[in-house]
N, C-alpha and C positions, 0 to 999 in steps of 0.2 A: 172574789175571794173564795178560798178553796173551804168547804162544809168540814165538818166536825172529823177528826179520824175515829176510826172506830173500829176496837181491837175487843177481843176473848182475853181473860185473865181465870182461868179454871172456870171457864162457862160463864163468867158473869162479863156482864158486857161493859167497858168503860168506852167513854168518850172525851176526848181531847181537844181544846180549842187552841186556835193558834196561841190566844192571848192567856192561856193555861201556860203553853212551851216558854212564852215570853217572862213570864211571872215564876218558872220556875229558874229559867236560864239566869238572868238578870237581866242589866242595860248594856252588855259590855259586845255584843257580838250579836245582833236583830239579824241583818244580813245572814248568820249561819243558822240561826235558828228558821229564819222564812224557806234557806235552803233545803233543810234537813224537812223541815213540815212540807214541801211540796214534795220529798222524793217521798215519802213517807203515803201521802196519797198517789202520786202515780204508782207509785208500788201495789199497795192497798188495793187500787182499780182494778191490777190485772191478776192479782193472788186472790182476790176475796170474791170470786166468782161465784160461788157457794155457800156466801156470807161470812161473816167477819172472822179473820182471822185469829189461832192464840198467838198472843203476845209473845209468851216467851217461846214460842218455836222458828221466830226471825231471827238470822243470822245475817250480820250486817259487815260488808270491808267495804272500804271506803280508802281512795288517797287523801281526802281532803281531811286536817286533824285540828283543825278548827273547835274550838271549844262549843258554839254556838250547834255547830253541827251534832257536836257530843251529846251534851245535853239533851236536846230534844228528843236524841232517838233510846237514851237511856231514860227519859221520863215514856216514851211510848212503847216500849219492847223490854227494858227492865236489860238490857243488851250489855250496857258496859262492866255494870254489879256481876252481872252472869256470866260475864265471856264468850259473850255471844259476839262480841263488837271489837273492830278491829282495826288501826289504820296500818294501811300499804301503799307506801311512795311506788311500790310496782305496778299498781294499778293506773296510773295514771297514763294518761294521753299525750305524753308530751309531743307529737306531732298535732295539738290544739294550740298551742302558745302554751304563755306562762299564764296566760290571765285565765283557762278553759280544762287546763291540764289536770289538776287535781278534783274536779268535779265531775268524778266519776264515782258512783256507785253500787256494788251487788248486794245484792237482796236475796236470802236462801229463806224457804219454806219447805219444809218438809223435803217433795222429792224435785222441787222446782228451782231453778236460779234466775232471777232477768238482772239485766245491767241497766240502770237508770243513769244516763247521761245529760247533762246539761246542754237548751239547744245555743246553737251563736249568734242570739238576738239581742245582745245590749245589757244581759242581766247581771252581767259581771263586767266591770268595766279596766281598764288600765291603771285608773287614777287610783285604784280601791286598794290593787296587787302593790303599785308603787309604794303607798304613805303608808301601808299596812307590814312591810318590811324595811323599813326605816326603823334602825337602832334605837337612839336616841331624838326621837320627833321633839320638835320645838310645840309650845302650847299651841303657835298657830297650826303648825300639822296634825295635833293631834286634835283641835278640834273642826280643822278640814273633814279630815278621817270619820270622825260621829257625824258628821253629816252626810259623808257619801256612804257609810254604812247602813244608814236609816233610811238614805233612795235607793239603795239595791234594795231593803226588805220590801220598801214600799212596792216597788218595780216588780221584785217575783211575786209578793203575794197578790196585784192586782189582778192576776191571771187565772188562768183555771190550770192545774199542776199540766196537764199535756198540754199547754202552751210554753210552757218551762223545760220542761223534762221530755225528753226521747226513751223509750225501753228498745233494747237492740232488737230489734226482729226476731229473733228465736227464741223460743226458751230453752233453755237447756236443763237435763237429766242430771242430776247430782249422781 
């Protein structure tokens, strides 16, 4: 399980627990919230080299618009209130499938960008993308659906975030 995130808010140091993102997010979307909490630390790992990063100087796009995802990174960066946070169906991968494609996302600090990519080891599955765009789910789909949603959270958060998440090899110069 991935440690505490830990961000600057005008110098004073807050700390974040997954089961903080969960409580704030609700029940409805674990899976985007466990998503958004690992990019959140592989991010964190490779920006906060110098110790913790501020909060509100994350700039975040992302194709995935998942509320789960929302959430989380507006409870840890204050991103969405501020306009910092952004989705773009352009960012996505769609040479990854439909299941891989929209978990993609950039992370700006200051003068730094990395792209945090989802790897393709099981954490997102077909059955999730299927029942998860169904119109009108039948009770029994929908409480398929709460179940494979709460084994993908289980899935990515039993890892450590770079088991999860790839950062593209370069960083880039904003």
């Amino acid at each position: 399980m991935t440690d505490n995130l830990t961000v600057l808010d005008q110098g004073k140091t807050l700390e974040f627990s997954f089961e903080d993102a969960l409580r704030y997010h609700g029940p409805l979307a674990p899976g985007g919230v466990a998503h958004a909490y690992q990019v959140l630390a592989r991010a964190l790992e490779v920006l906060s080299a110098d110790g913790p990063v501020e909060r509100r100087a994350l700039v975040v796009t992302t194709a995935h618009g998942g509320p789960g995802v929302r959430d989380t990174f507006e409870l840890v960066t204050r991103g969405v209130t501020e306009g910092r946070y952004t989705v773009n169906a352009a960012l996505a991968r769609k040479e990854r499938g439909t299941t891989l494609a929209n978990y993609v996302f950039q992370i700006e600090y200051r003068n730094t960008a990395i792209t945090v990519v989802i790897r393709d080891d099981g954490f997102v599955v077909d059955e999730y993308i299927s029942l998860s765009r169904v119109a009108n789910r039948t009770p029994e789909q929908e409480a398929r659906l709460v179940v494979v949603k709460q084994e993908m959270a289980d899935r990515v958060m039993a890892q450590p975030a770079a088991q999860v998440y790839d950062v593209e090899p370069a960083l880039a110069t904003i």
